[in-house]
C-alpha positions in Angstrom: 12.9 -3.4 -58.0 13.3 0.3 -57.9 9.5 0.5 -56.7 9.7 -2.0 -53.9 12.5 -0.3 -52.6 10.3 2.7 -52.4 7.6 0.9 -50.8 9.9 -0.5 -48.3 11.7 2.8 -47.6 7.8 4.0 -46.9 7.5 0.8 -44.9 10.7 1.7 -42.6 9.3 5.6 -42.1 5.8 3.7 -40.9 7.6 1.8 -38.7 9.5 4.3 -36.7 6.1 6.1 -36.9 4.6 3.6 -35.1 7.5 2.7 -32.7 7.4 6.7 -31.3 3.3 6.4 -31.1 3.2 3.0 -28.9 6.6 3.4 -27.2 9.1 1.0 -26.3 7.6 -1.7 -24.0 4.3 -1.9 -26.7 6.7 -2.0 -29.6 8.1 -5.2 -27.5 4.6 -6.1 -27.1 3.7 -5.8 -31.0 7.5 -7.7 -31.6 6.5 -10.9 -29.9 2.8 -11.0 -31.3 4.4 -10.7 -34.6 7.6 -13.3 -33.5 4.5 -15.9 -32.5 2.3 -15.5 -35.5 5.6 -15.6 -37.8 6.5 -19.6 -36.1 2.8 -20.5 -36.8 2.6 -19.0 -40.5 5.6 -20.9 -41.3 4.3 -24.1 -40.2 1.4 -23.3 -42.2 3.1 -22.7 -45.5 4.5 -26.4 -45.3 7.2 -25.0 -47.7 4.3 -24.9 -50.6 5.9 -21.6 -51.7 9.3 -23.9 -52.8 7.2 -26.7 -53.8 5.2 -24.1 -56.1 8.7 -22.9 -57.4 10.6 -26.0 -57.8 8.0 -28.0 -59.7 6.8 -25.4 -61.8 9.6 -24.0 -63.1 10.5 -27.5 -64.1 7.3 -28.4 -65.5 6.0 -25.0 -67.4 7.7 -25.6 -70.8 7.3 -29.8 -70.7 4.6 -30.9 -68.5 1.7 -28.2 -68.5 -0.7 -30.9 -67.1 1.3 -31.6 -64.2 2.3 -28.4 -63.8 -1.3 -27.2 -63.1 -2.2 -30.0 -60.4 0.5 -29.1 -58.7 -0.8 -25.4 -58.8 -4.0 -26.6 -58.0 -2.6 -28.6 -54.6 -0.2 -26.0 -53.2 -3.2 -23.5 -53.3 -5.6 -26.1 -51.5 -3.4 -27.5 -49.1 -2.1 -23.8 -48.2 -6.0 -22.7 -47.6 -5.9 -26.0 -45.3 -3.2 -25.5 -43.3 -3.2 -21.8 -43.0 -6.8 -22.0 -41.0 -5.7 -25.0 -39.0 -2.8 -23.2 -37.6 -4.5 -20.1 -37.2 -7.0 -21.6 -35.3 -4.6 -23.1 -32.9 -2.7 -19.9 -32.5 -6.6 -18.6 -31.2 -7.0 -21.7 -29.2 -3.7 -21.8 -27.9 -3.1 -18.4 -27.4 -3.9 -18.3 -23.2 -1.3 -20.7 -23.0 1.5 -19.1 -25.2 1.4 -15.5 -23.8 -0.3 -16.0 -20.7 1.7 -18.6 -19.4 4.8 -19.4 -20.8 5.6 -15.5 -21.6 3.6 -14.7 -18.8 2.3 -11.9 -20.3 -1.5 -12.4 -20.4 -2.2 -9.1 -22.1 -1.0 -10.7 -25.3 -3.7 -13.0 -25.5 -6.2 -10.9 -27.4 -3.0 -9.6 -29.9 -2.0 -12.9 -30.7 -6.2 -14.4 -31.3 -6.1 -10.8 -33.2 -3.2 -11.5 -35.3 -3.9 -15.2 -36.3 -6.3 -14.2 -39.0 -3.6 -12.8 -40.8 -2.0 -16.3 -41.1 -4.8 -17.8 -43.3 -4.3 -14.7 -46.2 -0.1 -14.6 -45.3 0.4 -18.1 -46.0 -2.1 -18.2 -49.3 0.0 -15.0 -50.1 3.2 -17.1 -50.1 1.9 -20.2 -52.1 0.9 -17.3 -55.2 4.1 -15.5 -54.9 5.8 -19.4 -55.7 3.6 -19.5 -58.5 4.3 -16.3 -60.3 8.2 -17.3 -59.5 8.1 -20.4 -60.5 6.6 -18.8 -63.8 9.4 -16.3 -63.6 6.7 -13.6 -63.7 8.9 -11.5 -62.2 7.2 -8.0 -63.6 3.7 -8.6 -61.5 5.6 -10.0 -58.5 7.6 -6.5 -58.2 4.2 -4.3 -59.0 2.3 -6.4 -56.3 4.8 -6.2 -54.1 5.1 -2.4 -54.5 1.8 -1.8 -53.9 1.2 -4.0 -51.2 4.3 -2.1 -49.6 2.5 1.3 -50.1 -1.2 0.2 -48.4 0.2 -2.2 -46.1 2.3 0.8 -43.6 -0.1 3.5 -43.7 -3.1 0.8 -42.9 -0.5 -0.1 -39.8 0.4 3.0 -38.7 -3.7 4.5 -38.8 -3.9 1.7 -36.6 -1.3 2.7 -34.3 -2.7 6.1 -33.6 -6.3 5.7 -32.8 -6.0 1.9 -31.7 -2.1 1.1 -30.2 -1.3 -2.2 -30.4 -4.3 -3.8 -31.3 -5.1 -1.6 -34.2 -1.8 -2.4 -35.4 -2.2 -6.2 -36.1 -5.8 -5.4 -37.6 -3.8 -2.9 -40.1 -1.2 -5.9 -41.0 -4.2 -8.3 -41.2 -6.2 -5.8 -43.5 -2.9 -5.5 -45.4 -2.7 -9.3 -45.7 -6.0 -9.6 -47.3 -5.4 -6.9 -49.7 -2.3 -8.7 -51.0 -4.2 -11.9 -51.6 -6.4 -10.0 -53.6 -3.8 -8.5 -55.5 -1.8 -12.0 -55.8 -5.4 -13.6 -57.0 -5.5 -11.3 -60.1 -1.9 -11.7 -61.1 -2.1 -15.7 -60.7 -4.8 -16.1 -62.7 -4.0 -13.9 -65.3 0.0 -15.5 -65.5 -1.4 -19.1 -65.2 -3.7 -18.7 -68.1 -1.1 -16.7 -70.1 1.8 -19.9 -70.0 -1.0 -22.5 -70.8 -1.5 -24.0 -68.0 -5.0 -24.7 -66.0 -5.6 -25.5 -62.6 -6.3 -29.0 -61.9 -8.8 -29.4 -58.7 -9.7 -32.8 -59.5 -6.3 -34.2 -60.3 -4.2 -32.7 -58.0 -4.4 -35.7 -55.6 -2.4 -37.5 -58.2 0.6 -35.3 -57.0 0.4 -35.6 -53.0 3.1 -37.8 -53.5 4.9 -34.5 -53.6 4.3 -33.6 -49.6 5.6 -36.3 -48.6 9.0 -36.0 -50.7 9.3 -32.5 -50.8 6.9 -30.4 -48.5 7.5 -33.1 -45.2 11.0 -32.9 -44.6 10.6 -29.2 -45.1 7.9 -29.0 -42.4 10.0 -31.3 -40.1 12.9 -28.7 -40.2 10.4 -25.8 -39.4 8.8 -27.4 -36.3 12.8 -27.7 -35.1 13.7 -24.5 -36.6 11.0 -22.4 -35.5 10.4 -23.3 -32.4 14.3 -22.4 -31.5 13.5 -19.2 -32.6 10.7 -18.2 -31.0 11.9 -20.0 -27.4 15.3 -17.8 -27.9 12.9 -14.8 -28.7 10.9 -16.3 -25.4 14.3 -16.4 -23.3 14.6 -12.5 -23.3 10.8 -11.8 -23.2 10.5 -13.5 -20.0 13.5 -12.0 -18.6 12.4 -8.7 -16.3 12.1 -5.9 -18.8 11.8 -8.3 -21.4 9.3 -6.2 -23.6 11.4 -3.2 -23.0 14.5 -5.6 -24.4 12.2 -7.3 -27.1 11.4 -3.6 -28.5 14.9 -2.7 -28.9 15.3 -5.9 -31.2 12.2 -5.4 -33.2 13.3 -1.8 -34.0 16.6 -3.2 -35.2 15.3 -6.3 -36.6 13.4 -4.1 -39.1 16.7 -3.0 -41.3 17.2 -6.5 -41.3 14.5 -7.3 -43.9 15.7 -4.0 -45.5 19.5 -6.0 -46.2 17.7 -8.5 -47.0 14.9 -7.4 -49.9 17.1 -7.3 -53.2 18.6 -10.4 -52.2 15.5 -11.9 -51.6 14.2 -11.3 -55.0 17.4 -12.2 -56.3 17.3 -15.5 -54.8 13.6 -16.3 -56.2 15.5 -16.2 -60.0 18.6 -17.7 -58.6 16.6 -21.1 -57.4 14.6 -20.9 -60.7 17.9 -21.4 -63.0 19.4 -23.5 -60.6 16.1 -25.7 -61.0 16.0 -25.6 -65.2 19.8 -26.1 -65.0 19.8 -28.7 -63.3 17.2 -30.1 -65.3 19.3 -30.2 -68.6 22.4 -31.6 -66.3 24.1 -28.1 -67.1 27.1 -28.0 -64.2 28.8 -25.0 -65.9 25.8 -23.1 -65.7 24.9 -24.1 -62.4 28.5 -22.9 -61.2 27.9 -19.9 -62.8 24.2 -18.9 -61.5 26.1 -19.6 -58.0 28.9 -17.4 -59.2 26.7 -14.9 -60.2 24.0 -14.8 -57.2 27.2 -14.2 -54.7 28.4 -11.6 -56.2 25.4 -9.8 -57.0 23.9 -10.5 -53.1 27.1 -9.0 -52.2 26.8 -5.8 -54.1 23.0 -5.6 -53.0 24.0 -6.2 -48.8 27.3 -4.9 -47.8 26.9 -1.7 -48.2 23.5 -1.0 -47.3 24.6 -2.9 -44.1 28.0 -1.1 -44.0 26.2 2.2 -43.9 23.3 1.3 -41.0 26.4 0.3 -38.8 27.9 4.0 -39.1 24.2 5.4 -39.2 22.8 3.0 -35.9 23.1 5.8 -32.9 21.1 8.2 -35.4 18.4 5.7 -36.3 17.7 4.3 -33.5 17.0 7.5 -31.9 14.2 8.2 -34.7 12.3 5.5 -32.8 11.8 7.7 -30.0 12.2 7.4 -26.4 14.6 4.7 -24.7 15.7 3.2 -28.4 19.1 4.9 -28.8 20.9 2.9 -26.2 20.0 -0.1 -29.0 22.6 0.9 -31.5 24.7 -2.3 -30.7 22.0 -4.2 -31.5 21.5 -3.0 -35.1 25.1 -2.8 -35.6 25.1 -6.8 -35.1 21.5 -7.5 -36.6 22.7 -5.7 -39.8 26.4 -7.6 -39.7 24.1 -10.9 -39.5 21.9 -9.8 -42.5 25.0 -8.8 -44.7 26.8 -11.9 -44.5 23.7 -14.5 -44.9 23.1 -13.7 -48.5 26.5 -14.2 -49.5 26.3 -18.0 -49.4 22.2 -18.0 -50.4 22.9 -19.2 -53.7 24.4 -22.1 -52.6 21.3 -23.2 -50.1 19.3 -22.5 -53.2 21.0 -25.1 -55.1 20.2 -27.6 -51.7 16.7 -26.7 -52.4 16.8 -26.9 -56.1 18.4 -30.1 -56.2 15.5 -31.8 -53.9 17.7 -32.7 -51.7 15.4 -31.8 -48.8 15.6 -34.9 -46.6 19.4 -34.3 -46.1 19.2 -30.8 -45.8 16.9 -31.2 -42.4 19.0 -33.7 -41.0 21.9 -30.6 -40.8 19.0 -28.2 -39.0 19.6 -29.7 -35.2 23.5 -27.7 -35.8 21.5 -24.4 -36.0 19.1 -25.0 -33.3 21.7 -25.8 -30.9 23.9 -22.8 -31.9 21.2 -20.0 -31.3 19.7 -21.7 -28.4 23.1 -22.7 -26.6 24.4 -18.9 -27.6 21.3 -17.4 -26.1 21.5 -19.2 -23.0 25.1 -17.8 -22.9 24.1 -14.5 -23.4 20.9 -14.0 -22.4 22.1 -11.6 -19.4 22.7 -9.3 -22.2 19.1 -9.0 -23.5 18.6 -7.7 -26.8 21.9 -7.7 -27.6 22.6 -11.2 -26.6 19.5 -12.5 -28.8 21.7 -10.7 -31.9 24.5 -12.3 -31.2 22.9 -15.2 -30.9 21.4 -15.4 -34.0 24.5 -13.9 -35.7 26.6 -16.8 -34.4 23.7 -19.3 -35.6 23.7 -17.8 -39.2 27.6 -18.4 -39.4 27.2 -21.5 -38.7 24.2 -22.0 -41.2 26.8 -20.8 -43.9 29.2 -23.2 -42.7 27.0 -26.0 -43.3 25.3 -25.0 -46.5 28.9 -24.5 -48.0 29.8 -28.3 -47.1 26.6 -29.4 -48.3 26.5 -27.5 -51.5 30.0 -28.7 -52.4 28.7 -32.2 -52.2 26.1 -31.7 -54.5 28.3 -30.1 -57.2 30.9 -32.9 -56.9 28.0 -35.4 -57.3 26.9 -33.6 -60.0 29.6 -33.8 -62.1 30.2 -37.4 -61.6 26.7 -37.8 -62.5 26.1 -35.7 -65.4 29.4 -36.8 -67.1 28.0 -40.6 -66.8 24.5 -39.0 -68.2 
């Protein structure tokens, strides 16, 4: 954990690197690229990263044959995916920036950048694997390293190509990684047993449709509201200007958000096992347990970058220092969310997917109904959008989650 850290500490110096090379409108410029490949690459995982969690953590120890058709069809159906929707980010591309950002010099970025979804989303299905596995050591090393090769490859980029040279660094990067996931799968996989299963894995598509569908329903609702509040302030005059001062800010956020994230990855694996052996005392306590230690791992990381946002957001450079608001809420947003993660993790543990997406449309209409509020406010009215979208995300993942563990008990005490 220590080392990816490091590599994202190295990650954060690159990117104020690169923010004082291209300046602020072309940061906004590389912001939305990235916003717009982001909404694509998520449709394209078709949540095979969870599937590849949830079902392999169950099955490891019990069900080795299952376990490696299902490896087998999160790894094919991720290749499948990942170049359909990065060919319709290429194909599409005149009509996204273009037209409805009305910003045509995007277009090359974005046909640029959707190569990177094809290696990002195969990236994600591994990374599931090796959870689900709870190999947790060569998740952390590849991570590390990736961290380390990714920036630098970025920032060379920057300097001798601007923009453009900075999406082919973060597709290089991308590629690299799956090379680096591609050894550590293959050598976990054949270390617990298990073999991948090409010919059987169409035994287990009854899996997208239970799992991975309702999943990909609540991304097309999701995603889209995220990109079209992202789209809101774009198209607003000085809208790149604007966009830049989020994606500087929006950088600590994944900073806030790292330990947690790994955290979370263990957190939905015991949550899956104990669940499994209808163990509700160990399932309050992994919640128990994941709250406090996301709380130790965000507050004060996101305490500090409120005191510290005047002083790094000047590092960016030119015109970035009036964005210190916008940090001060981005980080707020990022130090709350993990609080309550554990508890969406049981949601997701539990399979109770099909529910879960019927709660989404209560997102949506918070961060696009709070954007259109304050969208006069431009980067700093996208923050508080999304900060007022992720409260009520916690709202509803409580209620939800409470549910579950009543059900369970009523359940498990009849089991």
């Amino acid at each position: 954990m220590l080392s990816g850290l490091f590599a994202r500490a190295v990650g954060m110096v690159a990117a104020i690197l690169i923010a004082r090379k291209l300046g602020l409108k072309s940061y906004g410029e590389l912001g939305i690229v990235q916003s717009t490949v982001m909404m694509f690459g998520s449709f394209a995982n078709m949540s095979m990263t969870v599937i590849a969690v949830k079902y392999i953590a169950e099955l490891r120890e019990n069900d080795k044959d299952r376990a490696g058709r299902i490896a087998a069809l999160t790894v094919t159906f991720s290749l499948v995916t990942g170049v359909l929707f990065a060919g319709a980010i290429a194909a599409f591309a005149d009509l996204i920036a273009a037209k409805t950002l009305k910003a045509a010099e995007l277009v090359p970025l974005m046909q640029i950048a959707a190569i990177g979804i094809v290696f990002d989303t195969l990236n994600g299905t591994q990374r599931g694997i090796l959870v689900g596995l709870e190999s947790f050591k060569p998740i952390a090393m590849r991570s590390a390293i990736s961290g380390l090769i990714a920036p630098p490859m970025m920032l060379i980029g920057a300097l001798y190509w601007g923009v453009a040279g900075t999406i082919i660094g973060q597709v290089a990067s991308n590629v690299v990684n799956w090379v680096l996931f591609q050894y550590s799968v293959r050598r976990e996989v054949a270390k617990a047993g298990i073999r991948f299963d090409w010919k059987g894995m169409k035994r287990e598509t009854s899996v997208i449709w239970n799992f991975s569908l309702p999943r990909f329903l609540s991304r097309m609702m999701s995603e889209p509201a995220k990109w079209g509040s992202t789209a809101m302030l774009v198209r607003h005059e000085g809208g790149l200007e604007q966009m830049g001062l989020y994606n500087a800010a929006s950088k600590f956020r994944s900073f806030i958000l790292m330990i947690p994230g790994y955290l979370s990855d263990v957190s939905t694996t015991m949550l899956a096992e104990r669940i499994g052996t209808k163990d509700l005392a160990g399932i309050k306590k992994v919640i128990r347990m994941g709250m406090l230690s996301n709380a130790a791992a965000a507050l004060p990381i996101g305490l500090l970058m409120c005191i510290l946002s005047p002083w790094i957001m000047r590092q960016f450079g030119e015109g970035f220092e009036p964005g210190w608001p916008v940090l001060v809420i981005v980080a707020a947003s990022a130090s709350i969310r993990p609080l309550i993660q554990p508890h969406s993790n049981l949601i997701t543990a539990s399979g109770k997917v099909w529910q879960a997406t019927l709660l989404d449309p209560i997102y949506i209409a918070a961060l696009l109904g709070s954007m259109l509020y304050f969208r006069s406010l431009g980067a700093v009215g996208l923050a508080l959008a999304y900060l007022i979208a992720d409260i009520t995300w916690i709202g509803y993942n409580l209620t939800f989650s409470a549910f579950l563990l009543r059900r369970f008990r009523s359940e498990f005490a009849v089991g």
